[in-house]
C-alpha positions as YAML, in Angstrom:
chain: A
units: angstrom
residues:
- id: 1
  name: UNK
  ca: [0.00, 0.00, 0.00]
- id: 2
  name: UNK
  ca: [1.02, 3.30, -0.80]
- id: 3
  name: UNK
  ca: [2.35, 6.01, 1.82]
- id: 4
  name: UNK
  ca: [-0.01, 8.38, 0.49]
- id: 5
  name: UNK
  ca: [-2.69, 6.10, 0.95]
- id: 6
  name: UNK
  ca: [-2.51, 6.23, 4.70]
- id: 7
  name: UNK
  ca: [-2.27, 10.16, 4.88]
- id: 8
  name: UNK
  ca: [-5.60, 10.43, 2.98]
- id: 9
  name: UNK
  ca: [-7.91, 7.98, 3.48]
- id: 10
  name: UNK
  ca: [-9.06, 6.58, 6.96]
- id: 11
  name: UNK
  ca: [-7.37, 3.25, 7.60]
- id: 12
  name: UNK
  ca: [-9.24, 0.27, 9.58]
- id: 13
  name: UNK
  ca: [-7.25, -2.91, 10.75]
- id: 14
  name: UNK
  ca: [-9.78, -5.33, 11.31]
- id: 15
  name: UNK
  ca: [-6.88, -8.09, 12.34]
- id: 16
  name: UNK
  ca: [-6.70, -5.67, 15.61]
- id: 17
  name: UNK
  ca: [-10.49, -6.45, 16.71]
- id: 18
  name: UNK
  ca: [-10.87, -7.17, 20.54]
- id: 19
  name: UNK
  ca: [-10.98, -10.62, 21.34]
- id: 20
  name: UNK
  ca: [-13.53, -11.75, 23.82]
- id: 21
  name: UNK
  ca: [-13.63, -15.23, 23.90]
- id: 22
  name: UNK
  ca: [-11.54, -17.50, 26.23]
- id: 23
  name: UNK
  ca: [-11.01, -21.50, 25.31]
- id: 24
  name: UNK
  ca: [-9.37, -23.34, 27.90]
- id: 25
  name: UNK
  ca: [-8.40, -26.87, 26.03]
- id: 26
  name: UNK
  ca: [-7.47, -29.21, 28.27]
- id: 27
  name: UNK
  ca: [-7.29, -33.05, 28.84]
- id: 28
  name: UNK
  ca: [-8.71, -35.46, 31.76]
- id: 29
  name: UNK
  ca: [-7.56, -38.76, 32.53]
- id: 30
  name: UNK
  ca: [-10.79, -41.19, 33.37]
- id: 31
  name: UNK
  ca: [-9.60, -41.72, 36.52]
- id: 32
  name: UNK
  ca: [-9.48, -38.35, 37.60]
- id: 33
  name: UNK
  ca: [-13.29, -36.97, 37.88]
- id: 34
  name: UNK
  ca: [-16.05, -38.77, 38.51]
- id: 35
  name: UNK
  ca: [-18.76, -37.05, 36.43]
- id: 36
  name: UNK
  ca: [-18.64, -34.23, 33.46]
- id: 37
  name: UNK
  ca: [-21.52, -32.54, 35.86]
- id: 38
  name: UNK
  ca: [-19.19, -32.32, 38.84]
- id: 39
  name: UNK
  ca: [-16.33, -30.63, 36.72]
- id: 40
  name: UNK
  ca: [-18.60, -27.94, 35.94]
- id: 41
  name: UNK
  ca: [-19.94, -26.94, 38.72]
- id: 42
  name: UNK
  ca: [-17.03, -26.17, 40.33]
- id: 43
  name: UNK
  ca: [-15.97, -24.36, 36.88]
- id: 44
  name: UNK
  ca: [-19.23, -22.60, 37.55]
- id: 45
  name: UNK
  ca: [-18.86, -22.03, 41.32]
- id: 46
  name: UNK
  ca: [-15.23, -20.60, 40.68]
- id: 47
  name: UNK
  ca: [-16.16, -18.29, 37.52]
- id: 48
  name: UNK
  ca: [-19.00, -16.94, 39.92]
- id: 49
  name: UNK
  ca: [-16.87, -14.11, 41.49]
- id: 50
  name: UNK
  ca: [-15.72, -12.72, 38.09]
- id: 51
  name: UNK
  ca: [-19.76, -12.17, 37.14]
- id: 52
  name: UNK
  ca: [-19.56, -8.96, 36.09]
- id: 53
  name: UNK
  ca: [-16.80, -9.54, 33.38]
- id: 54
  name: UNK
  ca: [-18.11, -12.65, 31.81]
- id: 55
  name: UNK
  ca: [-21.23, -12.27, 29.65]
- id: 56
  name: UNK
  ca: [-24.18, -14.21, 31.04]
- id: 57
  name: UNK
  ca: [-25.22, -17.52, 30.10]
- id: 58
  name: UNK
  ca: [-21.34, -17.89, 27.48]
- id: 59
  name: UNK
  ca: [-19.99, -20.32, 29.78]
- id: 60
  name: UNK
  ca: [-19.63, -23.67, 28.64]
- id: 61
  name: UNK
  ca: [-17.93, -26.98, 29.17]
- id: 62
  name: UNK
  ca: [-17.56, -29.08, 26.06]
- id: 63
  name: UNK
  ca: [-16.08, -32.73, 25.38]
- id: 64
  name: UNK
  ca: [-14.07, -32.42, 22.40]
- id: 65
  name: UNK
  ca: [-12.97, -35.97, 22.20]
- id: 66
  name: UNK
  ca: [-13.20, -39.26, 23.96]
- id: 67
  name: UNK
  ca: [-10.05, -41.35, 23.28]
- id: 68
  name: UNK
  ca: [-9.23, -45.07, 24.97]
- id: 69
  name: UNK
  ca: [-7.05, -43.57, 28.07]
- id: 70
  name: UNK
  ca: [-8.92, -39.80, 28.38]
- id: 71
  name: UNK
  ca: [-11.37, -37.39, 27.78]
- id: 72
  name: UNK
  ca: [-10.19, -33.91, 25.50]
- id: 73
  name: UNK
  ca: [-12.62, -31.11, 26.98]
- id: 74
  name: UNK
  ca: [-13.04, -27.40, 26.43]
- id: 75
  name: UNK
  ca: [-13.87, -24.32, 28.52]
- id: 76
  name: UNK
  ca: [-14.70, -21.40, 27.08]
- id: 77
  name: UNK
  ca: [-16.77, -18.10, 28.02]
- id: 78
  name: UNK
  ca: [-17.15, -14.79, 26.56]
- id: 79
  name: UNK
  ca: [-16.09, -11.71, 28.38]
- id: 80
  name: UNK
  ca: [-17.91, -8.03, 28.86]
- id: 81
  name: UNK
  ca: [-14.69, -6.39, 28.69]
- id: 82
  name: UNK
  ca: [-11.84, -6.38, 27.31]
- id: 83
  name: UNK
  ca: [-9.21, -6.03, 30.12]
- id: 84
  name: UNK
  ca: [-6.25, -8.01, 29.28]
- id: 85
  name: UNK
  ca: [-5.13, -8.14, 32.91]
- id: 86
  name: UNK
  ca: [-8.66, -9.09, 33.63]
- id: 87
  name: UNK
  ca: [-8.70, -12.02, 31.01]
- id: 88
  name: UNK
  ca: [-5.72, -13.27, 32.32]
- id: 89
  name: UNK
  ca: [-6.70, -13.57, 35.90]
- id: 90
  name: UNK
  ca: [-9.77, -15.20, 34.65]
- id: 91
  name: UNK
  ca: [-8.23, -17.46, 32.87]
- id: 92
  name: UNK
  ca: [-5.21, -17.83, 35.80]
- id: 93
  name: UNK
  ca: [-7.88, -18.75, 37.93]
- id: 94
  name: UNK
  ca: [-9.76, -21.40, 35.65]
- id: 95
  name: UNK
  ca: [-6.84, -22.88, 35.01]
- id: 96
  name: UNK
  ca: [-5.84, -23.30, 38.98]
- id: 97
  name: UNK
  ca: [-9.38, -24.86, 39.58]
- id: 98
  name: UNK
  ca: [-8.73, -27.29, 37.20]
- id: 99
  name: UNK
  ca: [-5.92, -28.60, 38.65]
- id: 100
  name: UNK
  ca: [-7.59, -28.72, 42.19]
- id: 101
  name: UNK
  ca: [-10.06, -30.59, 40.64]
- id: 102
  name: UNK
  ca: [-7.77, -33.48, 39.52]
- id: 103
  name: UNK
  ca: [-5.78, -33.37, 42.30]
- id: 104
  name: UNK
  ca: [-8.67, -33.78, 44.76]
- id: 105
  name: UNK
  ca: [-10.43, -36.24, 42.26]
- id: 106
  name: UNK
  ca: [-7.30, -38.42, 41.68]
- id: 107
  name: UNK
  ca: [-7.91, -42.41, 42.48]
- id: 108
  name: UNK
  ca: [-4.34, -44.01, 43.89]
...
């Protein structure tokens, strides 16, 4: 493009647009939750105190996959903002109760 096509004409990058949308991919061995149900209510519970940011009624917990040995899931939720600090504590946080969940949910 042209230099002097950026001095007179108004220029729109549509590649910048704000992303609100937050996938969480993740895997679950079958030994390591009991019921899909379970996982997402305490996705739910722990999403609860970031209300405000997260538009209502986006979150969702999908099963992507079922393989032999584990399930391939997805999280994902769209946002009323778009904070990227806020994203990323959201996110931070989904993550972390993840992990909680397995490790309180793991058979020995």
């Amino acid at each position: 493009v042209p230099n002097h096509k950026f001095i007179m004409n108004d220029i729109i990058n549509y590649s910048k647009s704000p992303v609100r949308r937050t996938i969480i991919d993740f895997e679950l061995d079958y030994k390591n939750f009991t019921n899909i149900e379970e996982l997402e209510k305490v996705l739910g519970t722990a999403l609860e105190e970031f209300k405000p940011y997260i538009e209502y009624d986006s979150f969702k917990l999908k099963i992507l996959h079922i393989h032999r040995d584990y399930v391939h899931l997805k999280v994902q939720y769209a946002m009323n903002v778009t904070d990227r600090n806020k994203t990323k504590e959201i996110r931070k946080q989904t993550i972390r109760k993840i992990l909680a969940f397995v490790k309180e949910n793991t058979k020995l």
